[in-house]
LUMBA-461945 format. One record per residue (C-alpha): y, z, x; residue in one letter; residue number from 1. Coordinates in steps of 0.5 Angstrom, whole numbers, plus 2048, in hexadecimal, padded with zeros to 3 digits. Example, Ala and Ser with C-alpha at 12.3 -4.5 7.8 and 13.67 -1.06 7.14 Angstrom:
% residues 2
[[7F7, 810, 819], a, 1]
[[7FE, 80E, 81B], s, 2]
//
This chain:
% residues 575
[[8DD, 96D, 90B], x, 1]
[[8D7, 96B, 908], x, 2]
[[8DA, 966, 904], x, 3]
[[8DD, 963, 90A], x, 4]
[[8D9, 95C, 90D], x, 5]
[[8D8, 95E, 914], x, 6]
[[8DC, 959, 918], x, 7]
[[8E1, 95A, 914], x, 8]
[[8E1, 962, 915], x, 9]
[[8E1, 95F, 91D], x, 10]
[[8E8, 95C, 91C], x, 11]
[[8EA, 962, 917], x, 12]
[[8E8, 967, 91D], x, 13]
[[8EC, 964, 922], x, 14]
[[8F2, 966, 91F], x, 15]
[[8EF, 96D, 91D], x, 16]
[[8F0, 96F, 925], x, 17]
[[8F6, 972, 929], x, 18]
[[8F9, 96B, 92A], x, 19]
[[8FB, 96B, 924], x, 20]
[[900, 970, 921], x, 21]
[[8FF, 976, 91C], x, 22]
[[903, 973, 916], x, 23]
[[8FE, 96C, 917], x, 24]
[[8F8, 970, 918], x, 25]
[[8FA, 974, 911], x, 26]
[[8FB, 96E, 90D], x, 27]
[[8F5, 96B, 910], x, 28]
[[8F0, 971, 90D], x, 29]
[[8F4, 971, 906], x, 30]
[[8F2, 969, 905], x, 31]
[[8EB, 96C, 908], x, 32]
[[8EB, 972, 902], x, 33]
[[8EF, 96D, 8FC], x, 34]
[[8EF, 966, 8FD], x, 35]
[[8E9, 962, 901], x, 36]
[[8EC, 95C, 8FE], x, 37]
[[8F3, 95C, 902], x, 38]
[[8EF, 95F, 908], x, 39]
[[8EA, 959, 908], x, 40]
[[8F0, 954, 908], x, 41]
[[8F4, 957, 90C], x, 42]
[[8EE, 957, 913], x, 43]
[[8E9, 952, 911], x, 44]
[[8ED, 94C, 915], x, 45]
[[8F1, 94C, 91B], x, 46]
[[8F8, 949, 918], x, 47]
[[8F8, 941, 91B], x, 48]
[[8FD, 93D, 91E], x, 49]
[[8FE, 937, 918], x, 50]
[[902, 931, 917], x, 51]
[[909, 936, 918], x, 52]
[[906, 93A, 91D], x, 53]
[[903, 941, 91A], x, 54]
[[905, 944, 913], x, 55]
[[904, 949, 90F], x, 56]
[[904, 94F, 90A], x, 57]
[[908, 955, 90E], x, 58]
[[903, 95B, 90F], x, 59]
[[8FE, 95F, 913], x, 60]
[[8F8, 95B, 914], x, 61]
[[8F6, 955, 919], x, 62]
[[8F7, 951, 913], x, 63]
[[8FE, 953, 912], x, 64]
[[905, 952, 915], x, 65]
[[906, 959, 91A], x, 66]
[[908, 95C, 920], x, 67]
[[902, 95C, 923], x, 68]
[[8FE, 954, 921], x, 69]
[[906, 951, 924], x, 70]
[[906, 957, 928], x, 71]
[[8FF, 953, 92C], x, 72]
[[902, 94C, 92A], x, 73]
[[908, 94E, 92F], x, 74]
[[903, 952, 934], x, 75]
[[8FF, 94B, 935], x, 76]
[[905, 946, 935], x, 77]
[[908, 94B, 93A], x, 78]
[[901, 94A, 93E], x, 79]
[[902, 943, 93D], x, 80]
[[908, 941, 93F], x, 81]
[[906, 945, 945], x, 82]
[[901, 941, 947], x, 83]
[[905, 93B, 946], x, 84]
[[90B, 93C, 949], x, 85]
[[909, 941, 94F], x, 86]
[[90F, 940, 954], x, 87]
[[914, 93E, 94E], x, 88]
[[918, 943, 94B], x, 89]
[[916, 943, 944], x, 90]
[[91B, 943, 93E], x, 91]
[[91A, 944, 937], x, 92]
[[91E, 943, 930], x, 93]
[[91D, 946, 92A], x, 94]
[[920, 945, 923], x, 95]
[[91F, 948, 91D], x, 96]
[[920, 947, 915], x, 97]
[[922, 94B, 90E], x, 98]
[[91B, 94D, 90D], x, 99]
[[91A, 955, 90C], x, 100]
[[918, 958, 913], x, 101]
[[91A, 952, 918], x, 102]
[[920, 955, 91A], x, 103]
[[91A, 95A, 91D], x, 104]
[[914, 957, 91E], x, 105]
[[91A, 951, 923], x, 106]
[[91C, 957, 926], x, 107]
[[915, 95A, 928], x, 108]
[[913, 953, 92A], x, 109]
[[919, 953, 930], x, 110]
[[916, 959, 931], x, 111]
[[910, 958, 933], x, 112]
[[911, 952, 937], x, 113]
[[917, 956, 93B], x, 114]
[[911, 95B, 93C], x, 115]
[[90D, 955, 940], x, 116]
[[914, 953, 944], x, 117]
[[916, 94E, 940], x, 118]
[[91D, 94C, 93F], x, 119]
[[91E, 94C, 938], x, 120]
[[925, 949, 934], x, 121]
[[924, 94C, 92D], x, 122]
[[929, 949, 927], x, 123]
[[92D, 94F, 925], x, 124]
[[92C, 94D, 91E], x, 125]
[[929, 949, 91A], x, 126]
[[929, 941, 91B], x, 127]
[[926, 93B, 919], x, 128]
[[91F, 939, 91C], x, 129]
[[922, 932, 91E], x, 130]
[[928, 936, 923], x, 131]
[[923, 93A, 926], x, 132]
[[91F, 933, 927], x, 133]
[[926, 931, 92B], x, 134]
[[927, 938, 92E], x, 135]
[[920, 937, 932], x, 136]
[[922, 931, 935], x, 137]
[[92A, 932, 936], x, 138]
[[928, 939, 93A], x, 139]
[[922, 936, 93D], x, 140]
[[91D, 93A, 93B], x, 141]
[[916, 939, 93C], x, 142]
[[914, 93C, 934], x, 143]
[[917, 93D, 92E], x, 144]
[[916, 942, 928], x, 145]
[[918, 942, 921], x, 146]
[[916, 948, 91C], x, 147]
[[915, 944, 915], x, 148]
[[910, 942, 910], x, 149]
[[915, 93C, 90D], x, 150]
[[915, 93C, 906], x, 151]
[[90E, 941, 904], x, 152]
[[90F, 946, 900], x, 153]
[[913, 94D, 902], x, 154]
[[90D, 950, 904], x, 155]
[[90B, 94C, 909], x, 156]
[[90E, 94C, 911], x, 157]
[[90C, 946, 917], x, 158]
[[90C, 945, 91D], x, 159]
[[90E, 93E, 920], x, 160]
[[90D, 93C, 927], x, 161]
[[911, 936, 92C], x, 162]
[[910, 934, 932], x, 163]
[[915, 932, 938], x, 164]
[[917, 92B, 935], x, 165]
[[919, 92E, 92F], x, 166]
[[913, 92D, 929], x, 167]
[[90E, 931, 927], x, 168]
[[907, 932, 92A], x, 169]
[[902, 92D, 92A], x, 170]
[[8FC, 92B, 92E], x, 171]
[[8F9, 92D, 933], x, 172]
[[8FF, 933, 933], x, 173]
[[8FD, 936, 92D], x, 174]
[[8F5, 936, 92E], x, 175]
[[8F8, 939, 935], x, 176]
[[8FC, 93E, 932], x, 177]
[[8F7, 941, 92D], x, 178]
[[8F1, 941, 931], x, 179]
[[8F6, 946, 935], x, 180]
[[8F8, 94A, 92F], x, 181]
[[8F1, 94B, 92D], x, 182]
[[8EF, 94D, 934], x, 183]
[[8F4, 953, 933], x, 184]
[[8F2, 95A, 931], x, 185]
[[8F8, 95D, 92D], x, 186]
[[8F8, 963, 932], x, 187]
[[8FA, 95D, 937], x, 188]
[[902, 95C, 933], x, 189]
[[907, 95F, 938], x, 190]
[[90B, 960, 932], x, 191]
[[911, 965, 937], x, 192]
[[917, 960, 937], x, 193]
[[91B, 95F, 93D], x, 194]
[[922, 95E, 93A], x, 195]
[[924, 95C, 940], x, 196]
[[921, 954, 93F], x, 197]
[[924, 954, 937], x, 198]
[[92A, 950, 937], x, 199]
[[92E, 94F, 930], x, 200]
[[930, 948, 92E], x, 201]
[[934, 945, 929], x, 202]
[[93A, 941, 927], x, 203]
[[93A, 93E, 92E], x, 204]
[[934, 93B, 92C], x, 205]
[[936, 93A, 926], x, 206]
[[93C, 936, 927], x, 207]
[[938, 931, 92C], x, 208]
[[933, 930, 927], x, 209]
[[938, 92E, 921], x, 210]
[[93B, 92A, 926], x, 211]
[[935, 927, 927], x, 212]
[[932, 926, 921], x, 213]
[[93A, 923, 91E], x, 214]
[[939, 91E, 924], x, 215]
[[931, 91C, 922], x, 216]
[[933, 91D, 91A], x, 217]
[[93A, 91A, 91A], x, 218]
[[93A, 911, 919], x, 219]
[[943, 90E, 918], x, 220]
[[943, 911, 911], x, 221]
[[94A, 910, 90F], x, 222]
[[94E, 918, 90F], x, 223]
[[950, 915, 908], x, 224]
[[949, 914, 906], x, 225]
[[946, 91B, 909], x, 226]
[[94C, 91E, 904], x, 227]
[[94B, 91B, 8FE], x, 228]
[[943, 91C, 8FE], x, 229]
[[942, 923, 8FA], x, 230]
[[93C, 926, 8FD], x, 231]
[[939, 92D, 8FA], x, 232]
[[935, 931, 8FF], x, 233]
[[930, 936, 8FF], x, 234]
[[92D, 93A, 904], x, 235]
[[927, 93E, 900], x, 236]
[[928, 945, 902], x, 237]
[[927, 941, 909], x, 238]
[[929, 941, 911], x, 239]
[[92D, 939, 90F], x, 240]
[[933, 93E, 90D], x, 241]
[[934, 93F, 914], x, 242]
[[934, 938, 916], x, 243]
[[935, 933, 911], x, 244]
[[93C, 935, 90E], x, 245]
[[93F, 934, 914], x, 246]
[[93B, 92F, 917], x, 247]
[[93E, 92A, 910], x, 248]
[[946, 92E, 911], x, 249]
[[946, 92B, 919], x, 250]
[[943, 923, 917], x, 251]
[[949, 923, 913], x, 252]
[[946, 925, 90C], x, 253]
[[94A, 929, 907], x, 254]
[[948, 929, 900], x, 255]
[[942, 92D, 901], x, 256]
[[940, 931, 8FB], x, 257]
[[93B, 938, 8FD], x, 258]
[[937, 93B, 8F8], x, 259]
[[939, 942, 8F9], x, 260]
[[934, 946, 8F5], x, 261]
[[92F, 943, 8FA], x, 262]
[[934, 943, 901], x, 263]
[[931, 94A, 902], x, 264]
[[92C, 94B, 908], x, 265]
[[926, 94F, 904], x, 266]
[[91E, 94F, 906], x, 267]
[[91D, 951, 8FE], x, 268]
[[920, 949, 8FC], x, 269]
[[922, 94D, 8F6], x, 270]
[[925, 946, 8F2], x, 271]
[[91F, 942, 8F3], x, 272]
[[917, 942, 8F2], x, 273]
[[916, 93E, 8F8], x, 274]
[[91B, 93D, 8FE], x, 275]
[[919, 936, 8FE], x, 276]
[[91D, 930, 8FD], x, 277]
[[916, 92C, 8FC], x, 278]
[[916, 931, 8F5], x, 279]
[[91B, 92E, 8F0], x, 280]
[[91C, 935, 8ED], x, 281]
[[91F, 937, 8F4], x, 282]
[[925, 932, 8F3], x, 283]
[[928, 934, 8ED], x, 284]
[[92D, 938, 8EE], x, 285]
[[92F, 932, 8F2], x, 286]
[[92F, 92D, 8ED], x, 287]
[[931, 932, 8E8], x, 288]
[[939, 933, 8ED], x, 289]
[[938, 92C, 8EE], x, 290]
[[939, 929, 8E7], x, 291]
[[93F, 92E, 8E6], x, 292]
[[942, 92B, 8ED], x, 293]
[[93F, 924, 8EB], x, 294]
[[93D, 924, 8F2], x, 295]
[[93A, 91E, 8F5], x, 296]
[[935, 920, 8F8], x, 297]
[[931, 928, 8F9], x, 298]
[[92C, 92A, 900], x, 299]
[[928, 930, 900], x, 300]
[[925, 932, 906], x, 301]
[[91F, 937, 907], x, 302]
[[920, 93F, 90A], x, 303]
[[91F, 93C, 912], x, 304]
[[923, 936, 911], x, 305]
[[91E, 931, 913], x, 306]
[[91E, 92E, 90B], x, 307]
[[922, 92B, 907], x, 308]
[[922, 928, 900], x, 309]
[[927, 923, 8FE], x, 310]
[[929, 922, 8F6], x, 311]
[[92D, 91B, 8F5], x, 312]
[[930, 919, 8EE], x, 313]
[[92C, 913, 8EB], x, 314]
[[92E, 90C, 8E8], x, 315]
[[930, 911, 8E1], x, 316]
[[934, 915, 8E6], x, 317]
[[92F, 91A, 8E5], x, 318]
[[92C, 91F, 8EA], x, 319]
[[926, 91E, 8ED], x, 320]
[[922, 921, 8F3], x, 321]
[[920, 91C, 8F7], x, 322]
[[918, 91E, 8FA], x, 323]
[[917, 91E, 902], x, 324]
[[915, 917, 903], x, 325]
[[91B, 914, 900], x, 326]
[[920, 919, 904], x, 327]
[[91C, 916, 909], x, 328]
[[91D, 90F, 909], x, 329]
[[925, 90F, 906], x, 330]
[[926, 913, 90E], x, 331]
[[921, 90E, 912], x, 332]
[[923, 909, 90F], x, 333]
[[92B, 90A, 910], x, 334]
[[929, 90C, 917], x, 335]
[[926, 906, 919], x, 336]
[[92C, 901, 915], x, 337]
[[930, 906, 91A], x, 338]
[[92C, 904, 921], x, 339]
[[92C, 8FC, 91E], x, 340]
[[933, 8FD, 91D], x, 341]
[[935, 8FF, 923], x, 342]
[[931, 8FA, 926], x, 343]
[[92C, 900, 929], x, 344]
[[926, 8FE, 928], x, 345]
[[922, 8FA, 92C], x, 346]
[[91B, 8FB, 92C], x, 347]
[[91A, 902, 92F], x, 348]
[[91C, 907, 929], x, 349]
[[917, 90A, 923], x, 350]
[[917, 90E, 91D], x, 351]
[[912, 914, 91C], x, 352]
[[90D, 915, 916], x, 353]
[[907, 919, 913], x, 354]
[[901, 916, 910], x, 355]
[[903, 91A, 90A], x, 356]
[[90A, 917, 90A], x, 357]
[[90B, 911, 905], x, 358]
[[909, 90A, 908], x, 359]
[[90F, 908, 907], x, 360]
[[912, 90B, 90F], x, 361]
[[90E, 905, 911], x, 362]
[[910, 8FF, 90D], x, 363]
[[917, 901, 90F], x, 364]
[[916, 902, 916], x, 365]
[[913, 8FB, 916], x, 366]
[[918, 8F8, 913], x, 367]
[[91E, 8FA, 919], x, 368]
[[918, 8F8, 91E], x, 369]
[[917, 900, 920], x, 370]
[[912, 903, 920], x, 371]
[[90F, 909, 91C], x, 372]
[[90B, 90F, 91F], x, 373]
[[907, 912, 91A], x, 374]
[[903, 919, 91C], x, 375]
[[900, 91F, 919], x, 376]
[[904, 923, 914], x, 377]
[[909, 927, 917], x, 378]
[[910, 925, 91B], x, 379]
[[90C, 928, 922], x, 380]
[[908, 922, 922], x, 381]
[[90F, 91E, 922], x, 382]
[[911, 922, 927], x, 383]
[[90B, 920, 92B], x, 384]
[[90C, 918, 92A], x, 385]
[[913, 919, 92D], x, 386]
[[911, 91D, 933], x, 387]
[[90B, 918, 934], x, 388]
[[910, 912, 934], x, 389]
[[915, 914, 938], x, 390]
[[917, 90D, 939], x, 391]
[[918, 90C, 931], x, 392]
[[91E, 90E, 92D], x, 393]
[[91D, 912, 927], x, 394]
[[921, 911, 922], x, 395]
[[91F, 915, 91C], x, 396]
[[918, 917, 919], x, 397]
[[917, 91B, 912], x, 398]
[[910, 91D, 90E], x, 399]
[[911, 91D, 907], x, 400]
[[911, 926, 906], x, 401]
[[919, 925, 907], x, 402]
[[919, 926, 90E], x, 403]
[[91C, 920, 913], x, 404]
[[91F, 920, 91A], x, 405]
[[925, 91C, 91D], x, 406]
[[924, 91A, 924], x, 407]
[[921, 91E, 929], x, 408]
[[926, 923, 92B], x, 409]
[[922, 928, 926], x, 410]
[[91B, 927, 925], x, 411]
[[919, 92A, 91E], x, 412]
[[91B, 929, 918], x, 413]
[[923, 92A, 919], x, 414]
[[926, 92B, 911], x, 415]
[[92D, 92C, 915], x, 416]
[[92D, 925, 918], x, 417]
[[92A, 922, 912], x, 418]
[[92E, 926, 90C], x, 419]
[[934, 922, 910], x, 420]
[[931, 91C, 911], x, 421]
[[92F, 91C, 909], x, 422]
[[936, 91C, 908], x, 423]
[[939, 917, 90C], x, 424]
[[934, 913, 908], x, 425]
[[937, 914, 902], x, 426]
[[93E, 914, 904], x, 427]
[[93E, 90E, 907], x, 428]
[[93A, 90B, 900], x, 429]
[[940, 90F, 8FC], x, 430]
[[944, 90A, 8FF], x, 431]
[[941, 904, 8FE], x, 432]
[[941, 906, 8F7], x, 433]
[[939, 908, 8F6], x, 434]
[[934, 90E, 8F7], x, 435]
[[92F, 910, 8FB], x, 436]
[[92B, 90E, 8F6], x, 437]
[[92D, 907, 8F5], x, 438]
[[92C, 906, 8FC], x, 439]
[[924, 909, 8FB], x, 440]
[[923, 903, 8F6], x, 441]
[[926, 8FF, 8FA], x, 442]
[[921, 901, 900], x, 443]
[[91B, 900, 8FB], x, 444]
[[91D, 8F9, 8F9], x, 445]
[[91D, 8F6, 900], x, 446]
[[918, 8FA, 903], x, 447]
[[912, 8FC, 8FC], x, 448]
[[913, 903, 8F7], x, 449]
[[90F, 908, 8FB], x, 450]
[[90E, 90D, 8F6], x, 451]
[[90B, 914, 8F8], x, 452]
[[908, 91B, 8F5], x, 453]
[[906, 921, 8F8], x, 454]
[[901, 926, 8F4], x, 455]
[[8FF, 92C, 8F8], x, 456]
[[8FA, 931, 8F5], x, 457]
[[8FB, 938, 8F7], x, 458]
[[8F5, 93C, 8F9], x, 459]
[[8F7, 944, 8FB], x, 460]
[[8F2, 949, 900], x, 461]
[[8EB, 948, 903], x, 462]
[[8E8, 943, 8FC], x, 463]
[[8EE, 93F, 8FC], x, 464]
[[8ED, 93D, 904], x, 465]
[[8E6, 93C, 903], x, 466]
[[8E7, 938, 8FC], x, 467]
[[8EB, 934, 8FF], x, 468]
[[8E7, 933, 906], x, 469]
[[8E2, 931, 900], x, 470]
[[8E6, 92B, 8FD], x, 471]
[[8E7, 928, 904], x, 472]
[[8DF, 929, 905], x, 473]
[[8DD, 925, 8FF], x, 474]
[[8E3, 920, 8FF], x, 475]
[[8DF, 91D, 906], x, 476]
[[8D9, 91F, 903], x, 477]
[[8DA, 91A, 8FD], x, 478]
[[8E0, 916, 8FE], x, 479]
[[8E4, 913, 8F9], x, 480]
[[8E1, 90B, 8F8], x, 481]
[[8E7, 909, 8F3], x, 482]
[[8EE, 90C, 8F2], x, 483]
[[8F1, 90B, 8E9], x, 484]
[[8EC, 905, 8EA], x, 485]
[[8EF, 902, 8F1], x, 486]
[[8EA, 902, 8F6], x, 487]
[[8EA, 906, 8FC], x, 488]
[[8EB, 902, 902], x, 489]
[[8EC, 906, 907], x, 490]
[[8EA, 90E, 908], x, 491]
[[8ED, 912, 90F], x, 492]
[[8EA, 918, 912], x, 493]
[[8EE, 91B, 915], x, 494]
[[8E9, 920, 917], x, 495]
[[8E4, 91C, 919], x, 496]
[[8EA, 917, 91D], x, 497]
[[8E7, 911, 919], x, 498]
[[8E9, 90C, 914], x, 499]
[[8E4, 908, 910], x, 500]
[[8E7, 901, 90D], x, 501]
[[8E3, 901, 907], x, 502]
[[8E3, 8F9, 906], x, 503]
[[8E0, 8F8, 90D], x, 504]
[[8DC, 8FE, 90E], x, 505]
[[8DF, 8FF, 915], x, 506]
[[8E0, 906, 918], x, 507]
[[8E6, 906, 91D], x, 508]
[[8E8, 90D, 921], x, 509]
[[8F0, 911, 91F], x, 510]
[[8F4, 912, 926], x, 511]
[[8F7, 918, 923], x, 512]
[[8F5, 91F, 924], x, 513]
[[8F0, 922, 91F], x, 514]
[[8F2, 925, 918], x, 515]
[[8EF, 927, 911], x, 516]
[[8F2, 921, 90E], x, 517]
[[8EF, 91C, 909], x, 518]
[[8F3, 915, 907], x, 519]
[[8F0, 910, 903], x, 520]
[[8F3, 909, 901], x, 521]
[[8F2, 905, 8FB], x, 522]
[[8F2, 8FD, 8F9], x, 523]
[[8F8, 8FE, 8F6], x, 524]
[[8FD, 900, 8FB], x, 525]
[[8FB, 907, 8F9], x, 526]
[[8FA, 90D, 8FE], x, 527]
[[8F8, 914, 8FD], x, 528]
[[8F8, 91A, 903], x, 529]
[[8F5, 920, 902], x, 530]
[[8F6, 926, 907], x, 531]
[[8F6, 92D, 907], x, 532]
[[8FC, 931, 909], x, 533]
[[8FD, 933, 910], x, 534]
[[903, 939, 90E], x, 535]
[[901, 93B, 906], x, 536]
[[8FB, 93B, 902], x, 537]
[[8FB, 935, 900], x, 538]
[[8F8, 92E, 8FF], x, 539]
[[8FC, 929, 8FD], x, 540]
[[8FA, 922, 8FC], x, 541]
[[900, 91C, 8FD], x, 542]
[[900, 917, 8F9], x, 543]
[[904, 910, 8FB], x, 544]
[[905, 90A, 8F6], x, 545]
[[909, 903, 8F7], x, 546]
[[90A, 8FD, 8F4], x, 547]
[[911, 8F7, 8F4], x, 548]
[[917, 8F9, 8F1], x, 549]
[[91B, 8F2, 8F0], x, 550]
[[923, 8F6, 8EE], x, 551]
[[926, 8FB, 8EC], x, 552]
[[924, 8FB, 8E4], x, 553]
[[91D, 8FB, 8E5], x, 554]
[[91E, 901, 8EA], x, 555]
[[91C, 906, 8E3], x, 556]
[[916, 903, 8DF], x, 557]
[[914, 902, 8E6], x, 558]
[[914, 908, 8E9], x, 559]
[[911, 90C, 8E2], x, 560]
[[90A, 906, 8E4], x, 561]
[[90B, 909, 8EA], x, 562]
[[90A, 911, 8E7], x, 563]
[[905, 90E, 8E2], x, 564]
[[900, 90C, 8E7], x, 565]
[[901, 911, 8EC], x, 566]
[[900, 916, 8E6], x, 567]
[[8FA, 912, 8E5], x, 568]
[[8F7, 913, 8EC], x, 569]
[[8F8, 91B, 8EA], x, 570]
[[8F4, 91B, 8E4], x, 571]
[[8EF, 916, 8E7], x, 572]
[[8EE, 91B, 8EE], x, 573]
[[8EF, 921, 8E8], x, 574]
[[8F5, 924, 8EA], x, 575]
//
């Protein structure tokens, strides 16, 4: 015990008491006895509610994901919402993913908000975190809960919080709410749960949401062209299986191919290093299914459905996987040629971005006369714009981690809605005799080639989060002066809400909430973000280039001057 910093023992005490049960206690005296690195790990920090609400490694500890830190989670929102909504009767819903313990930890969840006199509907089995974003609105909920660490590894766990109109928390809620969490003591859980306030939902909601997402996702394509699109389909071991399949059936499309080794639901994602669409390495039993059924276009969704990865054939007719930022504006420009089309717009619609996401979003937007919204990463700052223009329509909004959103009757990323969209784009290319790829090139010769790149370093445990607290430090300390020789023009502070325009000297102030993020631009039209991760232990760095594109035959050498010049401002940054 020596050994131990004596504010850690503090914390590490604390669950050494009667609060806690035996086998808890046992396992905390043997990291005590045998592994002082592990117990450092797992109490030298209160879990944090980050850019997906709360993710972590599952485990004893108030650093781990278990049943007394999403015990005291549910404890402080229960309180909350009390306080909120004194003379209401206060409904909740609650979904769950594929991951090791979900079922369980969703379960005690419910438990604990039926013990506080809370009326609880509970999925009966694992569902896509975009239909319990619609359940909570559908049922009238005043918040909704998803048990799910997206596309982290198995060992990790999360908890994700959403508020009456649908998204997930942000301010002044999420401030609220922790404050109350941390004001608990873990003796305070009521953890007895009250049966009688859980109620089990599942295909009534499930049809309603299908429906729902075929009537936002679906746009006068052809039968004959939804026939003759051949689309190979993985869930990734995930909760889309439940969804997507059936959705595709009922819009009409037949010819749908399902990787049958990955169909499976399994916490361990055995097929894959990674459940996530935005690794290449993920979809490749995909493309591999693909290429024997010659299908025409391949989507991969992540474990909670809220991500999607889309391969398109190129101009050799080879399979290539299109990055988040063009997946991006193939749907958001399609969207907005629909709304012109149908003689919709009239000055009161916008589309949603983040300020990592490719430049592009607004060039689009501007050429149809709509406005683009860009917020902080993370489609709850989406959300927040279409609650706070209740006069304005949304029509659609993505950032480039593969996530995107159609319409509002969803208020996350929704991979259901926009796996249909994304074939509904491709039928209807098909029958005009071209690609998904050809209308991207298309876009870039009306609209500028925007080319992006995203590096993300990984720095695991207490070092990797100071080192990369340090690397955001000394970037402000020492901002980048020149970026591959281009001047640096301009440099947002999103910490700091300032931007500083380098040619005139001027300071002006950022009107968006405060967050670790650092974006510089250059002469050259170049911009650079770099932002640590609010879900993983990560800091990434977003690289966007651009330049013209005249037609079709200079698409190839430009875009590998493109590539050269961003591989340049890596090697420039050392990266």
């Amino acid at each position: 015990m020596k050994h131990i910093e004596p504010q850690l023992l503090e914390r590490v005490n604390t669950w050494l008491t009667p609060t806690f049960d035996q086998e808890t206690q046992n396992y905390i005296k043997d990291l005590i006895a045998n592994n002082p690195t592990e117990l450092k790990e797992s109490f030298y920090k209160d879990l944090e509610f980050g850019t997906g609400g709360m993710r972590g490694i599952m485990g004893i500890g108030t650093n781990r994901i278990n049943k007394f830190t999403l015990g005291k989670n549910t404890q402080g929102l229960s309180n909350y919402l009390h306080q909120q909504f004194p003379s209401e009767t206060l409904k909740v819903a609650i979904a769950y993913d594929c991951r090791h313990n979900s079922q369980t930890l969703a379960k005690l969840v419910a438990d604990v908000f039926s013990a506080n006199g809370i009326h609880v509907y509970l999925f009966e089995d694992l569902r896509p975190t975009p239909e319990l974003s619609f359940a909570l609105k559908h049922l009238n909920c005043h918040c909704g809960i998803v048990l799910t660490a997206s596309h982290n590894p198995p060992e990790y766990n999360g908890y994700k919080v959403y508020w009456q109109d649908g998204g997930q928390l942000v301010p002044p809620q999420d401030a609220e709410i922790i404050a109350e969490i941390n004001s608990l003591d873990y003796s305070e859980i009521k953890f007895e749960a009250n049966e009688a306030n859980i109620n089990y939902i599942g295909s009534a909601v499930d049809d309603v949401f299908i429906n729902n997402s075929i009537e936002n996702g679906s746009f006068n394509t052809s039968d004959e062209a939804k026939q003759n699109l051949n689309i190979v389909f993985t869930s990734l071991h995930g909760t889309s299986i439940t969804a997507i399949p059936e959705t595709l059936k009922r819009a009409g499309y037949t010819n749908v191919n399902i990787v049958e080794e990955q169909r499976e639901p399994n916490g361990d994602f055995p097929t894959v290093k990674s459940p996530n669409p935005e690794e290449p390495e993920a979809l490749k039993m995909a493309m591999e299914l693909a290429e024997k059924v010659n299908g025409d276009i391949v989507i991969g969704t992540d474990p909670d459905c809220d991500r999607l990865g889309v391969v398109v054939r190129n101009l050799e007719n080879e399979l290539v996987i299109l990055n988040g930022n063009q997946t991006m504006i193939l749907m958001t420009n399609f969207l907005l040629k629909q709304w012109e089309t149908s003689n919709k717009l009239n000055g009161n619609q916008f589309v949603g971005s983040t300020i990592v996401s490719t430049p592009m979003m607004s060039v689009l937007a501007n050429a149809y006369n709509v406005e683009c919204k860009i917020g902080l990463t993370g489609f709850k700052w989406i959300a927040k714009m279409i609650k706070d223009f209740p006069a304005l329509d949304f029509i659609g909004g993505g950032e480039e981690s593969f996530g995107f959103m159609v319409g509002d009757f969803v208020r996350d990323k929704d991979a259901v809605t926009s796996t249909l969209l994304a074939c509904e784009i491709a039928a209807q290319a098909k029958a005009k005799g071209i690609s998904m790829y050809e209308e991207l090139i298309e876009l870039y010769i009306t609209h500028g080639f925007f080319k992006e790149r995203l590096v993300s370093l990984t720095k695991k445990g207490i070092e990797g989060a100071q080192e990369i607290k340090q690397m955001m430090i000394d970037a402000r300390k020492n901002p980048l002066e020149k970026v591959n020789g281009s001047k640096v023009i301009r440099i947002e502070d999103y910490q700091l809400s300032t931007v500083k325009d380098l040619l005139t000297n001027e300071e002006s102030t950022i009107d968006i909430p405060k967050s670790n993020v650092l974006i510089y631009y250059t002469e050259d039209g170049s911009k650079i973000a770099l932002r640590p991760s609010g879900t993983e232990p990560k800091i990434k760095f977003y690289i966007s280039v651009n330049t013209s594109l005249d037609n079709v035959a200079a698409f190839k050498a430009t875009e590998q001057k493109l590539e050269a010049r961003i591989d340049d401002i890596l090697k420039d940054m050392n990266l």
